[in-house]
C-alpha positions in Angstrom: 71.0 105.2 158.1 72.2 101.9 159.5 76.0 100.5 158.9 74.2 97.7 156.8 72.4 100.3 154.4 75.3 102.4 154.2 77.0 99.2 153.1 74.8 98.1 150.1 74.6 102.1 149.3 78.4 102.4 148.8 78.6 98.5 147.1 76.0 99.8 144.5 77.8 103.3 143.8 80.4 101.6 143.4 79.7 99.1 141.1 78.1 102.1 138.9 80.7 104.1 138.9 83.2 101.3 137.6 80.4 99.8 135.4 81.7 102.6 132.3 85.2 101.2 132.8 84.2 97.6 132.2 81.9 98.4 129.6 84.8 100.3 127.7 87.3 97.1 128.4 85.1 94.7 127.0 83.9 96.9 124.3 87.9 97.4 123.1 87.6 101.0 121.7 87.6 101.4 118.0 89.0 98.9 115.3 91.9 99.3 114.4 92.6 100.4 110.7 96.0 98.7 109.6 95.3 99.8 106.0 93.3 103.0 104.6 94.8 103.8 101.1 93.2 106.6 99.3 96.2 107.0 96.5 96.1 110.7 97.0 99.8 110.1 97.7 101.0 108.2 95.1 102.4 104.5 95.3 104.9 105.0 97.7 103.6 101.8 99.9 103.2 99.6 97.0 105.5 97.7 93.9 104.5 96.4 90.7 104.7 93.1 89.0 104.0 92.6 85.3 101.6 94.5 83.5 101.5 97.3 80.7 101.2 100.1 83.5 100.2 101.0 86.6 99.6 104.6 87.6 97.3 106.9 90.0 95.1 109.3 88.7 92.4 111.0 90.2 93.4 109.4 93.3 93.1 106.3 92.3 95.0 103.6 91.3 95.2 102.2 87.5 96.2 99.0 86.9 96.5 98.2 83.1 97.2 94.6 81.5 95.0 94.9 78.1 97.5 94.3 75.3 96.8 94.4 71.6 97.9 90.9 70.6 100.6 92.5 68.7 101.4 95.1 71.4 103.8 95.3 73.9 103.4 94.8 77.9 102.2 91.6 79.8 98.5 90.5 79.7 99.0 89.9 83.8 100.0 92.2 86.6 100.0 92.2 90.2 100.4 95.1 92.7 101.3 94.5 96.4 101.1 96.6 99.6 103.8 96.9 101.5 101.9 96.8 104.9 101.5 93.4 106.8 98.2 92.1 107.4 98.1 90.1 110.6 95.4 87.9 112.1 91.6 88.5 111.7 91.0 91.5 108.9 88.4 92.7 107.4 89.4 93.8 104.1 87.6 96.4 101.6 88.0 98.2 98.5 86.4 99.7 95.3 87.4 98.1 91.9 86.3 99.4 88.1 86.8 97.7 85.5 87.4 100.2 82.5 87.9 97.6 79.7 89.1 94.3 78.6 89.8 93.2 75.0 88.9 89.6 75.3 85.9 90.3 77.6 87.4 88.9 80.5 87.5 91.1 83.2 89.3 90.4 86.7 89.4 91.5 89.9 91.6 89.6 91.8 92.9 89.8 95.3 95.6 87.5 97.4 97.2 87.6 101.1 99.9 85.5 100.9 103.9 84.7 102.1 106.6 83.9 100.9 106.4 79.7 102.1 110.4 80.1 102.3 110.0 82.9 105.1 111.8 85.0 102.6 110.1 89.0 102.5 108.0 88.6 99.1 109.6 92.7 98.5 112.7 90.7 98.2 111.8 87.7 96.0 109.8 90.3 93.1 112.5 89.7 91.0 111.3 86.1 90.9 108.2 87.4 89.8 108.6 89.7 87.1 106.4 88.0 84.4 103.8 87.8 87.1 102.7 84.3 86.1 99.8 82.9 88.0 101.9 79.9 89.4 104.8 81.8 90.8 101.8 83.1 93.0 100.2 80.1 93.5 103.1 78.5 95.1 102.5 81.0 98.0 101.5 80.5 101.4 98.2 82.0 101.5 95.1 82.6 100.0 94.1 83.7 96.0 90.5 85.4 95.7 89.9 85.2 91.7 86.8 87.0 90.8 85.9 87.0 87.0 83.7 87.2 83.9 83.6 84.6 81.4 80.8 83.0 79.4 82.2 80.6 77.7 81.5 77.0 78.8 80.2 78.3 81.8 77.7 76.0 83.5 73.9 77.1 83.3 73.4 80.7 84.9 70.8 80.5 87.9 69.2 83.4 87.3 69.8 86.5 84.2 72.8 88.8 84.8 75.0 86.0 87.2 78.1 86.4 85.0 81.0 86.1 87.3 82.8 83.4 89.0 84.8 83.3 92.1 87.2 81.3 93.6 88.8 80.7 96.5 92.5 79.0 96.7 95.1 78.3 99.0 98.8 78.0 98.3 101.3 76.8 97.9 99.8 73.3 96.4 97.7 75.2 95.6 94.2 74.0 97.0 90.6 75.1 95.5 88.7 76.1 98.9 85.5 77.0 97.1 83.9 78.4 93.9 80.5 79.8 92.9 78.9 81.6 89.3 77.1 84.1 91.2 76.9 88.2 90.3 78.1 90.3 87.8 82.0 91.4 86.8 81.6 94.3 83.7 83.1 97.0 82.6 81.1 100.3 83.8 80.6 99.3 87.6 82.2 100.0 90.5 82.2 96.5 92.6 82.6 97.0 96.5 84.5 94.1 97.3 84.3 93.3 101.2 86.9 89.8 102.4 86.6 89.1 105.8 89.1 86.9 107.7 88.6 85.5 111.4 90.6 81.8 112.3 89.9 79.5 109.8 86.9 80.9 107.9 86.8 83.9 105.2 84.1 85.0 103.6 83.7 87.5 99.7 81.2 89.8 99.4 80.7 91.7 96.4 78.7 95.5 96.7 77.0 93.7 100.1 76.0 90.7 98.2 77.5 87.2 99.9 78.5 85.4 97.2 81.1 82.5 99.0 82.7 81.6 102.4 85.4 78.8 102.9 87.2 76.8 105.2 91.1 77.2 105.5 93.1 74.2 106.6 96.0 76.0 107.3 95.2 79.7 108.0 98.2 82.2 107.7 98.6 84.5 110.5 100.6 87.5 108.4 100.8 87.9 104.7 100.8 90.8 102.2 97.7 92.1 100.4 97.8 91.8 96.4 95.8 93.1 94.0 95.8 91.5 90.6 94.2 91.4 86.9 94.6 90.0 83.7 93.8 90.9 80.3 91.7 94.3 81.5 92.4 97.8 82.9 91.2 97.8 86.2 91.4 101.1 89.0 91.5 100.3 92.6 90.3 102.9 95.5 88.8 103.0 99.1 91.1 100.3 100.1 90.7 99.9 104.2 92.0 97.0 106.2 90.6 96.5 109.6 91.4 94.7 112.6 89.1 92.3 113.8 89.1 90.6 117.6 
């Protein structure tokens, strides 16, 4: 064999045996998961807001804000991870709605800071009634996604009962909204949000049902999880890095 062969042979052997190497760099591994709560532990990452009660059974988690109108407990309540979420997430999780008096279930979500630079652990005091604009005057985003029928504008097609929408705080802002889907008692919804830069998008049991534009994306926030007027059980909840 000449020098020149032997040359290209050891260039190409080379370049094969590195090729795994630069495959595996560019590839990145696996995701990282930042969050995968199963509640067979307990709430020990998480506080409470509001509400009647919050519990886990069955590994999972019950949230309950259903008063009677002459009964004791708040209507509202609003449940928040301990665990920062930073830059581009994909978040997931199964909710059930068990009832709600008025009809009106929600299954609401936020990743938000506290716009003072305060830890939001340390400002729950602030927060006890868990009133919709203490949250709103957040930095970060609100995902609100509900069933009502009253004065509801004309359903595209039988069975789209729900509305979503899609706000940023702390103004607050209205990013998006759609009446798309279903939100009832007696299903278990898997809600997907996925975060990269400026743009997230909600999916509901692999159905797209709105994506948004945010003007001033947050880079870390906490993840919330919120109803009002319904007993709701969260489970399945996973957070995952994205590049």
């Amino acid at each position: 064999m000449s020098r020149h062969n032997l040359v290209g042979v050891l260039l190409v052997l080379s370049l094969l045996i590195s090729l795994p190497m630069v495959c595996a760099q560019e590839d990145g591994g696996a995701p990282e998961v930042v969050i995968d709560e199963d509640f067979e532990d307990g709430m020990a990452n998480w506080w409470v807001e509001g509400g009647e009660q919050v519990w886990v059974e069955d590994g999972r988690m019950h949230v309950k804000a259903d008063p009677p109108a002459d009964g004791d407990g708040l209507p509202v309540v609003t449940v928040w991870c301990r665990t920062p979420v930073q830059g581009n997430v994909r978040i997931e999780f199964d909710a059930h709605v068990i009832n709600s008096r008025t009809n009106v279930p929600h299954i609401n979500t936020l990743l938000c800071a506290d716009p003072e630079g305060t830890p939001l652990f340390e400002t729950r005091d602030e927060r006890a009634d868990a009133a919709l604009p203490k949250y709103q005057a957040l930095a970060g985003l609100t995902f609100t996604y509900y069933h009502r029928d009253d004065d509801a504008p004309p359903i595209p097609h039988e069975g789209q009962t729900a509305r979503m929408f899609i706000r940023q705080g702390p103004d607050p802002l209205l990013l998006g909204a759609t009446h798309n889907y279903h939100c009832q008692p007696g299903h278990t919804y898997r809600v997907e949000i996925i975060k990269r830069d400026d743009f997230v998008e909600y999916h509901v049991d692999g159905n797209y049902l709105l994506g948004v534009h945010v003007p001033e994306p947050i880079d870390e926030g906490l993840l919330g999880v919120r109803t009002f007027r319904s007993h709701v059980w969260w489970d399945n909840l996973k957070v995952t890095a994205l590049d």
